[in-house]
C-alpha positions as CSV (number, residue, x, y, z in Angstrom):
1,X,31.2,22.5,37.2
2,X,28.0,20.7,37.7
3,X,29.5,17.6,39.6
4,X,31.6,20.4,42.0
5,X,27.7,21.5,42.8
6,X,26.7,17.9,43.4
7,X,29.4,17.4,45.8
8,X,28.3,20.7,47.5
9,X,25.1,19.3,47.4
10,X,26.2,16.2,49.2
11,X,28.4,18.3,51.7
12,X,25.4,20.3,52.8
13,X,23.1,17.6,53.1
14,X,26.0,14.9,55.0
15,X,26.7,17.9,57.6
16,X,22.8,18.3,58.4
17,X,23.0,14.8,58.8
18,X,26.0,14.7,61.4
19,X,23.6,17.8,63.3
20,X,20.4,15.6,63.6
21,X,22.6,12.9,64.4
22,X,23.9,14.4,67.2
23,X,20.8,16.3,68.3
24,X,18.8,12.9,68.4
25,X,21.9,11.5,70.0
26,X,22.5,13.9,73.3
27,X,19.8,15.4,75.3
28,X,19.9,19.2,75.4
29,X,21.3,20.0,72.0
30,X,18.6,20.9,70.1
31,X,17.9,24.2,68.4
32,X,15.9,26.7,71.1
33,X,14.2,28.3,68.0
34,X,11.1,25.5,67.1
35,X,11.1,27.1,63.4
36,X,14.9,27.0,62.6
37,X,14.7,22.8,64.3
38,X,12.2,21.7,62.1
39,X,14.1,23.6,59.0
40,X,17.2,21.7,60.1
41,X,14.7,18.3,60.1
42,X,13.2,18.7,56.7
43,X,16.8,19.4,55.5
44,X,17.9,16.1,54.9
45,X,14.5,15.0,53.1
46,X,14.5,18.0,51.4
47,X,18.0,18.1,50.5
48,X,17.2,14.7,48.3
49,X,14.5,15.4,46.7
50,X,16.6,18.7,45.3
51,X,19.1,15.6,44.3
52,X,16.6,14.3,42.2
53,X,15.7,16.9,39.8
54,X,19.3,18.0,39.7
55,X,20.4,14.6,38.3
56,X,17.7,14.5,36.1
57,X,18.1,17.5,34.5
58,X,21.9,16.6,34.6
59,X,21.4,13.0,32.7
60,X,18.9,15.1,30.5
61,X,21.0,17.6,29.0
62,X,23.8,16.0,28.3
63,X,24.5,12.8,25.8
64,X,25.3,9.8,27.7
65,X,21.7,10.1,29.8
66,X,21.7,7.5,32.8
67,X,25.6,7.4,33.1
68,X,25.6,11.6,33.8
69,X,23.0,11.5,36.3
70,X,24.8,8.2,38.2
71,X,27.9,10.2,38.2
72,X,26.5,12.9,39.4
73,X,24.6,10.8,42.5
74,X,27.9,9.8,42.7
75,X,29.4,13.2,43.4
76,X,26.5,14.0,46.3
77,X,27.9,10.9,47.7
78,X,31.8,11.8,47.4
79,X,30.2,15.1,49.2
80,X,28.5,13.7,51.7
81,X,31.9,11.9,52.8
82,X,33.7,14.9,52.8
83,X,31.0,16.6,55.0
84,X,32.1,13.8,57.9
85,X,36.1,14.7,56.8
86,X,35.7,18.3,57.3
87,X,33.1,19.7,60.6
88,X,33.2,23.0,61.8
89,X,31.2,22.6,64.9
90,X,29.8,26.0,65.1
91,X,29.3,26.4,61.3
92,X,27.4,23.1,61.3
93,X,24.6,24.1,62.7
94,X,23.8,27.4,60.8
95,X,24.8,24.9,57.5
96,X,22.0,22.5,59.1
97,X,19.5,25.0,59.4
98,X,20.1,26.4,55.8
99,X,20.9,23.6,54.1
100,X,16.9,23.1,52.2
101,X,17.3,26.9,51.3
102,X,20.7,26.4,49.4
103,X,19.8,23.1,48.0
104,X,17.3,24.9,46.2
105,X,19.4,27.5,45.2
106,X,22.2,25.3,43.6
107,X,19.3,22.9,42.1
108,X,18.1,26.3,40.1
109,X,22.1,27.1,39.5
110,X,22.5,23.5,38.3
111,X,19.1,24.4,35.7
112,X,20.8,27.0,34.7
113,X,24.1,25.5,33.7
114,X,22.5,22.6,31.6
């Protein structure tokens, strides 16, 4: 259960990626909102430093410390992998926008579990 929330995790943050990628990448496609743009910017940042606690508390909880919470990094990264497999383009963005909110939220579901 707690990898399966790394790896959504890792697909929310590798999908915000893709969006800035491309936003940086072709002129015009941007967000016309300023607030929901700068959400979608500090979405990546913010995404891994919700990584961090949730492997920590991950590698904390259970009995083989360091090798949970390098499985776990390894799950965001198996996530963010999949993110590049599977794009919805319309979805994307409203993932981008969203994604610091719901990192959060499955950081405090990942608490929870452990």
């Amino acid at each position: 259960m707690v990898y399966f929330l790394g790896i959504l995790m890792g697909y929310f943050i590798g999908t915000n990626s893709l969006v800035e990628k491309q936003a940086k990448r072709f002129v015009g496609c941007h967000y016309s909102n300023k607030t929901v743009g700068l959400m979608s910017e500090l979405g990546v940042f913010g995404g891994w430093l919700c990584i961090l606690p949730a492997a920590y508390f991950v590698s904390s909880d259970y009995g083989n410390g360091f090798l949970e919470g390098l499985y776990f990094i390894l799950a965001v990264f198996g996530g963010a992998f999949v993110s590049g497999l599977l794009q919805i383009p319309g979805v994307n963005y409203l993932f981008s926008a969203l994604t610091i909110f719901i990192n959060i939220g499955l950081v405090i579901a990942i608490y929870s579990v452990t």
